[in-house]
N, C-alpha and C positions, 0 to 999 in steps of 0.2 A: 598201386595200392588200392585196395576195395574199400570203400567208403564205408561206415560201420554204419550195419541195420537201423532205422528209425526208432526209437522208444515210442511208450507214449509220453508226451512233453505237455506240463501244464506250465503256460506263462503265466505268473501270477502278476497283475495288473494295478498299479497304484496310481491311475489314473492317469500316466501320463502321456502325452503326445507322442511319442516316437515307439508307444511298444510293439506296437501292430509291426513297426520295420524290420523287428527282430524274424517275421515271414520270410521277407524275404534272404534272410541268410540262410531258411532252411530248403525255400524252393531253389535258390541256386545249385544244391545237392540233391535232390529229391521234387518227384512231379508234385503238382498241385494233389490229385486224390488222395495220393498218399499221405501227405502235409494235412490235409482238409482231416483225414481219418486220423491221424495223429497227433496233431497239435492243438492245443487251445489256448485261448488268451480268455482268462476268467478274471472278472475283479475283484479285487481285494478284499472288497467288503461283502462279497457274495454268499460268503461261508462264516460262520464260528468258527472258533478255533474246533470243539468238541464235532462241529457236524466236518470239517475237513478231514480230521482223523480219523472218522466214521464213514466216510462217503465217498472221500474222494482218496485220499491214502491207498488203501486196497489194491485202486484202478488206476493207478499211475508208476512210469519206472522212472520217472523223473522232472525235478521242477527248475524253471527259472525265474527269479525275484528281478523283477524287471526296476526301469530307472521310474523316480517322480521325483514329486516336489516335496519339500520336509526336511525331517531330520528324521535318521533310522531310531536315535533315542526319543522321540515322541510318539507313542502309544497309537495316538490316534492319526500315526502319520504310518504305520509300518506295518500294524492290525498283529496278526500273529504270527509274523516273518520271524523275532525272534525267538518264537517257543517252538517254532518249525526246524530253523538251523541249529538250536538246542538238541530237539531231538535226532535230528539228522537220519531220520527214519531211511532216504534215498539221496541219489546224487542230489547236488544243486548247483546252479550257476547264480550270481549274483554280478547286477550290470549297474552300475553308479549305485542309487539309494541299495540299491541289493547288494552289493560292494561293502560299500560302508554298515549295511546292515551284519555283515559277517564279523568285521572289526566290532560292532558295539556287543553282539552277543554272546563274545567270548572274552569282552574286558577293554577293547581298547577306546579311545576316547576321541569325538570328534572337534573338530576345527577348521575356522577359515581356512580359504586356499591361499597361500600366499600371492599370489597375482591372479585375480580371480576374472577370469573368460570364459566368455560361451559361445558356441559356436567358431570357437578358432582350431584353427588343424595345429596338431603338437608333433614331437618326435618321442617314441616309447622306445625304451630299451629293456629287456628282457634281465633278470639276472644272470651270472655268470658264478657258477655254471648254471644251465638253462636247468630251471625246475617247473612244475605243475604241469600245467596246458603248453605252454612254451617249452616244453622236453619231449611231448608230443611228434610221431613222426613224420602227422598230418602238419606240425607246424612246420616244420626241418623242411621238409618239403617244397614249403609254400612261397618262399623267397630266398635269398642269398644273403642280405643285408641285414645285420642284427637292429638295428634299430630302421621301424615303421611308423608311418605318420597315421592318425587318429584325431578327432574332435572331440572335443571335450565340453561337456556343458555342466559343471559342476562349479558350485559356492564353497561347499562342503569337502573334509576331505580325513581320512585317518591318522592321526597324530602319531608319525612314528617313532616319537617318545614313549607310547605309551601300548602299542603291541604286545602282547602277552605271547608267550614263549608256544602254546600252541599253532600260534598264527605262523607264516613263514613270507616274507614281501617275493613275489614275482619277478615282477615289472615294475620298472620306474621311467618317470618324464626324461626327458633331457634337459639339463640346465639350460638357460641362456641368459642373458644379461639381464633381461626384465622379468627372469619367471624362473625360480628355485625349483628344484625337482621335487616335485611327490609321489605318492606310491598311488600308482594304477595297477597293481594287480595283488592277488595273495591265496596263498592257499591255507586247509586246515591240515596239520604236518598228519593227520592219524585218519579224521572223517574224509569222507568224498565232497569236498567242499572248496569250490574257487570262487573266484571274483574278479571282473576289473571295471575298474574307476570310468575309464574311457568310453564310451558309444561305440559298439562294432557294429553297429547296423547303421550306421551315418551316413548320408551319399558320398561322401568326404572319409570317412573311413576307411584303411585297406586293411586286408586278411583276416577281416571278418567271419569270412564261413570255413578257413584255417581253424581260428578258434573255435568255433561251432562244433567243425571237424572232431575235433582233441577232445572237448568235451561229452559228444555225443561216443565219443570210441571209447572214453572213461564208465560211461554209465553200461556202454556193452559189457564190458569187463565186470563191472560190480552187477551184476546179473549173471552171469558167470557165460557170455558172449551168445545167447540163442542165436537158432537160426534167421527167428520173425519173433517181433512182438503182435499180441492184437491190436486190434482200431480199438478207441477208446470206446467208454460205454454211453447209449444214448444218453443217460441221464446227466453224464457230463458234461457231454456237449450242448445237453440243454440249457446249461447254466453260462453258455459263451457269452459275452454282451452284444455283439455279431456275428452273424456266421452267415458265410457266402458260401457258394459251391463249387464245384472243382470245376466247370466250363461255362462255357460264355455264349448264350446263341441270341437270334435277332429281335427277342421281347420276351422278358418274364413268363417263365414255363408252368404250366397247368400242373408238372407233376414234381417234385421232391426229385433230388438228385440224391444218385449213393450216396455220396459224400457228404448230404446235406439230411442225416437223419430227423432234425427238432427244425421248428422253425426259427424264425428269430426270434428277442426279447416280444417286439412289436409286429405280430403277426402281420396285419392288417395290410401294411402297405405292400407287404412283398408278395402278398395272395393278387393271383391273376384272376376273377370271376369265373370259375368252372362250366358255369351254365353258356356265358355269353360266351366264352374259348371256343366253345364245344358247336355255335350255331355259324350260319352261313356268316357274311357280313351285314351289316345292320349303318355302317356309315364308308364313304367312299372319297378319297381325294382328287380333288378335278384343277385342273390345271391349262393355260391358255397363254403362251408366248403369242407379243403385239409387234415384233419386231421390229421394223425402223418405224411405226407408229409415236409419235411422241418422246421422240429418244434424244430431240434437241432439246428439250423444254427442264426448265428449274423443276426440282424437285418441292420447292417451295408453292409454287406455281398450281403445281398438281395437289401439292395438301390439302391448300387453302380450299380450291375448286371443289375437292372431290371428298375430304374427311370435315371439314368445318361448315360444309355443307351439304353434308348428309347426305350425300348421293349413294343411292343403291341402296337405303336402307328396308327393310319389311314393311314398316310401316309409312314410309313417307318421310315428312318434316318435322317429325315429334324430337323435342330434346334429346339430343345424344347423352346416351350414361356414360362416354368418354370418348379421350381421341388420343389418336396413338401416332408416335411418328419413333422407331426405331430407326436413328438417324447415319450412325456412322460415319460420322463428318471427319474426315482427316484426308491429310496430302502426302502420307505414308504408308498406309495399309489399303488396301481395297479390300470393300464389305459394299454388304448390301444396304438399303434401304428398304421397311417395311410401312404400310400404310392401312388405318384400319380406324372402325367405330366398333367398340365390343359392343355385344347382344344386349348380355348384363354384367352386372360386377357379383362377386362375392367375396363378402370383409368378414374379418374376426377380431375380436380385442379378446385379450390374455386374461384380466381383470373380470369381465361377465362369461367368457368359455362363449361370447355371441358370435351364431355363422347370421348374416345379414343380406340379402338377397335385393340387390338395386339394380331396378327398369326405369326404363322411359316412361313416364306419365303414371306411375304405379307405387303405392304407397310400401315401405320396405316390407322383408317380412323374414324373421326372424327364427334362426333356433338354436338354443342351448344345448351344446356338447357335455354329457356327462360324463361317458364312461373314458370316450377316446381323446386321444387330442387332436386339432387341428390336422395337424401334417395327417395324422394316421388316416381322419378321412376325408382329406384332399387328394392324398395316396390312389386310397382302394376306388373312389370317384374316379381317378383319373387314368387307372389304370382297367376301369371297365368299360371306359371309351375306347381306349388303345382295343383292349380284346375283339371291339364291335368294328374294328376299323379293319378292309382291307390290308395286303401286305404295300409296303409304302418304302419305294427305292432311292427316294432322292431329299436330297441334304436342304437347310434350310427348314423354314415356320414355313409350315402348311397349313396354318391353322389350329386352334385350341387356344391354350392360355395365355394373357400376355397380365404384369405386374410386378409387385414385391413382395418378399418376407423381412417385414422388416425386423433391426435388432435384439429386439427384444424378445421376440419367437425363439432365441436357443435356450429359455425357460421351458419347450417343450420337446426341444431337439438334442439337447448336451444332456446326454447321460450323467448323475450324479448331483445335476444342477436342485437344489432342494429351496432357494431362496422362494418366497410365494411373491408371486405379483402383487402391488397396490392394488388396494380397491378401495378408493376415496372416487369421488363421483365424477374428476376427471379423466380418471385412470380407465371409467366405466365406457368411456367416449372414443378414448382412442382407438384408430387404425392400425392395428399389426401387421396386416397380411392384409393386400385385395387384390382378387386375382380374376381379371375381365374376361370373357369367355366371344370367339372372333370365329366365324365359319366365312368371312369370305376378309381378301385381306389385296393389297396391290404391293407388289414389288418390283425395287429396284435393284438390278443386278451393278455390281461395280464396272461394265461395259457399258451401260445406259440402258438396258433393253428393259422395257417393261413386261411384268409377268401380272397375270389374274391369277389367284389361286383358292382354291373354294370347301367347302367340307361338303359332300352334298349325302343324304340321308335317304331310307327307301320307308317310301312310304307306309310298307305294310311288314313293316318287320323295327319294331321299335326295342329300345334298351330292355334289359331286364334289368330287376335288381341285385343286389349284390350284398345285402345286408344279413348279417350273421342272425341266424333265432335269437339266442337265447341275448343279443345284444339290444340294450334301451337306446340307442343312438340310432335311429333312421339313417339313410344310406346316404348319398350327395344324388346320386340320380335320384332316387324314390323321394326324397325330397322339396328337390327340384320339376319333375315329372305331376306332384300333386300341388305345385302352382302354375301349372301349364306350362314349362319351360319346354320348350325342344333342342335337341342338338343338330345342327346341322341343315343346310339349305333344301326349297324343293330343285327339280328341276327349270320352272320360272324364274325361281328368284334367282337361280343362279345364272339365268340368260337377260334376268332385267341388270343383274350387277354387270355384267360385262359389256353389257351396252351403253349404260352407264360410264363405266370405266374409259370405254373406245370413245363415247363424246367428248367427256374431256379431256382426253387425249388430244381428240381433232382440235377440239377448238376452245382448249383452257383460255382462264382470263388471267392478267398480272394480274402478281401478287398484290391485294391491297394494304396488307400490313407491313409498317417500316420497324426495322431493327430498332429498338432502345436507342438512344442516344448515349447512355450512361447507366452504369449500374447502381441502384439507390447504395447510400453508405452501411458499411459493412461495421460492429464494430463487435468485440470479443464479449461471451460472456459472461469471462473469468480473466482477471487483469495475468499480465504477464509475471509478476511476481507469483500471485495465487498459483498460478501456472507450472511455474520454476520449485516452488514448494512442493507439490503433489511429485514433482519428476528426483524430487529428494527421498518423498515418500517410497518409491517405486526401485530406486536404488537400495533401500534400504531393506524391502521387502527380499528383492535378487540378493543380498549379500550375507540375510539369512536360512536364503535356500528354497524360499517358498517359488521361487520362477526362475526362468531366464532371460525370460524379455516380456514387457510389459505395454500393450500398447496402448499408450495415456492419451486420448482425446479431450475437446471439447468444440463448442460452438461459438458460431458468431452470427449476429442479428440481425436486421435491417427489417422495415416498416414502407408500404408506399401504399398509400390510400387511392389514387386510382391506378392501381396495379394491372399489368395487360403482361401475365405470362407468358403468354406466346413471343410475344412483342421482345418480350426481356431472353427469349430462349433464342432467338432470331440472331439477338449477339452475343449472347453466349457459343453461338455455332460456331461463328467467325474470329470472336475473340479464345478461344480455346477450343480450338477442333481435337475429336480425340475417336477413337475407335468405335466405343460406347459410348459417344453422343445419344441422347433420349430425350422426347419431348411425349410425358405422360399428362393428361388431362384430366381431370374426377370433375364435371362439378355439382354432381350430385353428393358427392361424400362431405359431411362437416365434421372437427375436429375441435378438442379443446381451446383450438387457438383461429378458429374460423371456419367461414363456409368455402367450398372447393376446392379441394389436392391437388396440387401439379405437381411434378418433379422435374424439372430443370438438369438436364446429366450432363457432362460432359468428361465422363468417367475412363481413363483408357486401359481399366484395371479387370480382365475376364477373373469372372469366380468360376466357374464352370462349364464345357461346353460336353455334350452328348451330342456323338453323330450317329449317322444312320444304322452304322458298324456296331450301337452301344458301344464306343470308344470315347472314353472322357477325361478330357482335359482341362487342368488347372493354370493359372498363368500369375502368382503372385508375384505383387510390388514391394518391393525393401530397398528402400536406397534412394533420396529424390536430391537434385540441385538445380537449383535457378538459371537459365539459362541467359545468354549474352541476347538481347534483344534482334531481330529481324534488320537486317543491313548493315549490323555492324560485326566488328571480328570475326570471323568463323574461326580464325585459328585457336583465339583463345576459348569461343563455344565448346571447341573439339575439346582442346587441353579441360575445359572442366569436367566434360566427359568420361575422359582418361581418369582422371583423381578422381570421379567415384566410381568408377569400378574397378579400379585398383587400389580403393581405401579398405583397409583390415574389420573396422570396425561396421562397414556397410554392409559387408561379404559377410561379414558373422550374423546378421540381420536377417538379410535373404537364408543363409544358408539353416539357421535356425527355423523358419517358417516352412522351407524347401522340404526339410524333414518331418515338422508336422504334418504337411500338407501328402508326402508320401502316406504319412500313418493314417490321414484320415481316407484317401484311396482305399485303402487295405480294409476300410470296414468294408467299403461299397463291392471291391472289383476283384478278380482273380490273382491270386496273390503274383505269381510269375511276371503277370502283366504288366504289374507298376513300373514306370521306369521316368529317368529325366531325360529329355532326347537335349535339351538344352540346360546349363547351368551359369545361374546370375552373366546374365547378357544385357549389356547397355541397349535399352532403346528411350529415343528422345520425341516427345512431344512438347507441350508446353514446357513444360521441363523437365531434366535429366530423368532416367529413373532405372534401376537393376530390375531387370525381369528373370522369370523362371518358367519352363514349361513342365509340369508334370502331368506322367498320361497314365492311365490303365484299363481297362475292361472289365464292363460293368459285368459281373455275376448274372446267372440264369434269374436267382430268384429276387432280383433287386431291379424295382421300376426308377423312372427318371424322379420324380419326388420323391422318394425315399432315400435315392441316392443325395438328392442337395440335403435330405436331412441330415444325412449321417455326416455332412460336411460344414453343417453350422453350426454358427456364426462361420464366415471367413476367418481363416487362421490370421493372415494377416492383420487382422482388427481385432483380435484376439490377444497373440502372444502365445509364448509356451511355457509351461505343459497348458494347454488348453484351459480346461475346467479351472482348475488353481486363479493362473491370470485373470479368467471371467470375472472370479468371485470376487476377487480383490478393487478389479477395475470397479466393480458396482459401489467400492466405499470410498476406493479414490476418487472417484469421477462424484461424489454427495450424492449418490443413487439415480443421478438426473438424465433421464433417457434418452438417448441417441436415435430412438424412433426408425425411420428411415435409412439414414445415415450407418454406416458400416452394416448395412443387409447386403439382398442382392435384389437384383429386378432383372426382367426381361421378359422369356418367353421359354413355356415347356409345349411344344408342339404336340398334338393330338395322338402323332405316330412316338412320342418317347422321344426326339431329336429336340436339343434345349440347348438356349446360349443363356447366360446370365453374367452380369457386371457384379461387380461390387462397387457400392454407392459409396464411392467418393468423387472429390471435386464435382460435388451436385447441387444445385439450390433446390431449395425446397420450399414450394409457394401456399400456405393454409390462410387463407382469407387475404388478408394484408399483412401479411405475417412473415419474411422469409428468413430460412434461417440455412447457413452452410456449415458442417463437421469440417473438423481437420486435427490431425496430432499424427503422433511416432511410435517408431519401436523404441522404449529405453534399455538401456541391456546398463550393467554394471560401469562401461566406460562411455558413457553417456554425457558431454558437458551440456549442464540445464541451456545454458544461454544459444547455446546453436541449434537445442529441441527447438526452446520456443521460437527461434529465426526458421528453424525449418516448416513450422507450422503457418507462421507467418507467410513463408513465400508460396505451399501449398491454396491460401486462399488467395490471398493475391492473383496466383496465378489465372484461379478461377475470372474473380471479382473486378482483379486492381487493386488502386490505393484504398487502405483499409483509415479507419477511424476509432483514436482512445484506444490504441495498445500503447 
């Protein structure tokens, strides 16, 4: 059976996290160009009703009302979904709120679900006799079994008391003891109009692109079946909120792919500098394996020697602007170890739009972003490095950036996001973002072997700019360039660092600083009732439909007046080793609450990793349990193991963010590409925890920072749909900033190859001030009392005994 021709297909987008997934039901039938040239995901709010009728009507053979957060009867939740399926001008498909959108605009009336789940797999059964999409050949086809399992992430649901006689029910649940059947499907008996309740684009979903199938062979037929539809029209596709291209090659391309007629929303970061593309190279990576040189010696050993004292630097013994130890402390995973003094830092706070430019011995200097944000020209900066940079074959920081974005940054990153930042004269202070700039760096390989790795730059062939005319924002090179910054080492300095490097190899000194003895007290600060309240809140928010999972934080304090971060990071190593261990150092940076940054990590949670290939991977955490202490039971260790990842309610958690996290791929990478090579897999460090790997392929015209934008905040600290949970956390949580805490840090490498954590289980050191995040995903079956244990054992884990919960 021939697959019926492609329409063109507008997803209409209500913002919510899994619609981008609905791709890949259509690349499993159809290649990426074709999909890229016919499909779009537009939001919701993008058009009037009057200019949709006008503009985009005409250019379209078919829509689909994708899922979100809401209710289809509220106005400002559905936009003009119902005066669309009123008029029923073309086919439509409708998927959960697009579902229930069909029921509200022809009469019927909406309701709790009676046993209300998210993210749990069901059993659907089709009516008898099979009608709508389900009578379909393409479905007949597509399995044996009348009844198929599906996820479901719905609060909301059709009262089929109250179905009006145009409607016709599809598909229904399957009963079972703890959950009455509802209606997951329906058609309109006369218009071209179906729906279902269920998620067919869910990793967990089966016969997904069956339905797709049925669907799309319906809208052939109501067209009266052409041979080819056309590609949609540019102006449409202008209005996508992203748009990737149909191939994938080894760094953001100079030119426009077919498939990729308009740029994106945010031009900026996904433009390569045409000028610098176009010239020889202008910076070069250099590289020096030390072999059995220093391959017995503590890693510690060598820090102390060679980054805490300044060895190799340009200028001598001048104040270090930081120190960096990408640690990867654990007796599970083999990683590397990275070593380094950045050159300078560059910070931003949200509240003044300030970029802030910190050196060694040199007073800040400062400039005001007006037109762009942050990301956008951190972006096109940093991708006009890339362009200047030879081709670059091998994995790992080679040099470039190393830092964070912190939480508060998806104010310029989450599309939709409208809340404005404080700006009270703390708020003026804060650190968002600081991101250290490193051309010569020492690593450790997970064999022991030490590597020198360098940026090295030619003399007579320096950056160009890269700054649009008619733009009032100065570039990040011209910027930087007009306070004397350089990129990149000469040929000395890159022979004095490695000599350097090789002394202390030969003849490092112990270490002279001793691990903490103890961690200063830790205590919450927000009492555990306050706590158990807010996760009442968050339950009630899911049961009106506005989310499906909410992830409610907060923080805990602690004070040491002569504090020695390092010292305190020394046992944090040992007492919680973890993948993404990190030992970050500022102490040029001051903040509301003190002078000099550290971050303290001992995080085992990847946000993102870009390889060489632009191959990126996700690795989110859902699901944590305390583990049985070091020498005693393993069997019962094991067994708690077992019970969470074979608890229902953990798996709904993971598998809920699994799917955001596919959808937020899908802005970045080639649609086909997406995939989970692993699904919710126990791995244990401090303690228990469900992992997930989700991977894809970064798009031609999408660079490594554009890519973590289009993925922040982490989903996992997030919740889903996305945006919706954001907003809400910000009233749950009394607006009080998480700062650091649920970002990311690490490093985006000069060639585009980037690892980044997400900050959790991190201390975080501002003057004498430190302070650790922790909390949950709550979902509808949520008991308060085992959140806030959960929360509780996450710091612990980090800390120990905590104090005054």
């Amino acid at each position: 059976m021939e697959r019926p021709v492609l329409p063109r297909t507008l997803i209409l987008d209500y913002y919510d996290s899994y619609t981008n997934n609905l791709l890949c039901l259509f690349t499993q039938l159809y290649g990426d160009a074709e999909v890229l040239q016919k499909v779009v995901v537009i939001k919701a709010d993008k058009y009037s009703w009057s200019e949709f009728q006008q503009q985009v009507l005409p250019n379209i053979d078919c829509v689909i009302l994708s899922p979100g957060p809401g209710r289809p009867d509220n106005p400002s939740d559905i936009a003009f979904g119902l005066d669309l399926l009123r008029l029923h001008p073309i086919p439509i498909l409708g998927v959960c709120l697009g579902h229930q959108a069909i029921g509200v605009a022809f009469g019927a009336q909406i309701i709790n679900t009676p046993a209300i789940t998210h993210g749990h797999v069901v059993l659907i059964k089709p009516a008898e006799p099979k009608i709508g999409l389900f009578d379909s050949p393409f479905w007949q086809t597509s399995g044996n079994q009348d009844e198929f399992e599906v996820v479901v992430y719905n609060s909301l649901t059709i009262d089929p008391a109250t179905i009006p006689n145009e409607l016709e029910v599809t598909a229904r649940s399957v009963p079972t003891l703890d959950r009455p059947s509802t209606v997951q499907g329906v058609r309109h008996r006369e218009y071209p109009i179906w729906g279902v309740q269920y998620h067919p684009e869910s990793i967990s979903s089966t016969r997904g692109s069956a339905l797709l199938q049925s669907f799309l062979s319906e809208v052939n037929k109501y067209h009266s079946s052409p041979p080819s539809f056309p590609p949609l029209s540019s102006h449409i596709i202008s209005s996508c909120a992203y748009r990737v291209s149909a191939a994938s090659r080894s760094r953001p391309s100079t030119r426009p792919s077919s498939a990729l007629p308009t740029p994106p929303v945010t031009p900026s970061p996904s433009r390569t500098p045409s000028r610098i593309g176009q010239r020889r190279s202008g910076l070069r990576l250099l590289e020096k394996r030390l072999g059995e040189l220093g391959k017995g010696l503590r890693t510690q050993d060598v820090y102390e020697s060679l980054v805490q004292k300044r060895r190799g630097s340009r200028k001598g013994k001048e104040k270090a602007t930081g120190q960096v130890w990408l640690d990867g402390q654990t007796p599970t995973r083999a990683t590397t170890t990275s070593l380094a003094n950045p050159e300078f830092l560059l910070t931003y706070c949200l509240a003044s739009r300030k970029v802030t430019l910190h050196r060694s011995d040199l007073p800040p200097s400062h400039l005001i972003l007006s037109e762009i944000t942050f990301w956008d020209w951190f972006s096109a900066g940093s991708q006009a490095l890339t362009a200047a940079l030879g081709e670059s074959s091998k994995e790992g920081w080679r040099g470039g950036w190393v830092g964070y974005f912190g939480y508060e940054m998806k104010a310029e990153s989450l599309q939709g996001y409208k809340r404005p930042p404080r700006v009270d004269a703390q708020a003026a202070e804060e650190v968002d973002a600081c991101w250290g700039w490193v051309d010569r760096l020492t690593e450790r390989t997970d064999a022991g072997e030490w590597i020198v790795r360098g940026v090295l730059r030619h003399p007579s062939d320096p950056l160009n700019s890269d700054t649009d005319e008619d733009s009032e924002d100065i570039s990040m090179i011209d910027w930087l360039r007009s306070h004397d910054v350089t990129f990149g080492v000469t040929s000395n300095e890159w022979d004095e660092y490695l000599q350097d490097v090789e002394m202390v190899l030969g003849s490092v000194s112990p270490a002279s600083t001793i691990p903490a003895t103890s961690f200063p007290p830790f205590r919450p600060n927000a009492t555990g009732s306050d706590y158990r309240e807010r996760i009442d809140a968050c339950r009630e928010a899911i049961r009106q439909g506005e989310s499906y999972e909410l992830t409610l934080t907060t923080k805990f304090s602690a004070s040491s007046p002569n504090l020695n971060p390092y010292s305190l990071y020394l046992r944090l190593r040992t007492f919680n080793p973890a993948y993404y261990s990190t030992y970050l150092h500022f102490p040029s940076l001051t903040t509301p609450r003190g002078s000099g940054l550290s971050i303290l990590s001992s995080s085992p949670e990847r946000f993102l990793k870009i390889d060489k290939s632009r191959r990126v991977e996700m690795m989110p955490i859902k699901g944590t349990r305390a583990r049985i202490k070091p020498g005693q039971c393993r069997k019962v260790d094991a067994q708690i193991g077992e019970e969470l990842r074979t608890d229902h309610k953990e798996r709904a958690e993971n598998l809920m963010i699994v799917d955001l996290i596919r959808s937020d791929l899908l802005s970045c990478c080639t649609p086909s590409t997406v995939s989970v090579p692993k699904l919710i897999a126990l791995e244990s460090y401090g303690v228990h925890n469900l992992v997930t790997t989700v991977q894809g392929t970064l798009a031609e015209n999408v660079g490594s920072v554009e890519c973590v934008r289009r993925c922040f905040p982490p989903g996992s600290m997030t919740g889903a749909p996305k945006l919706r949970s954001v907003q809400m956390l910000d009233d749950f949580e009394a607006e009080k900033r998480r700062g650091i805490y649920s970002g990311c840090l690490g490093y985006i490498s000069i060639d585009g190859v980037s690892d980044l954590s997400v900050v959790i289980r991190s201390i975080v050191a501002e003057g004498e001030q430190l302070s650790i995040g922790a909390g949950g995903a709550i979902t509808w079956l949520s008991d308060r009392d085992k959140e806030w244990d959960e929360v509780l054992t996450k710091v612990g884990s980090v800390v120990g005994k905590l104090e005054g919960y």
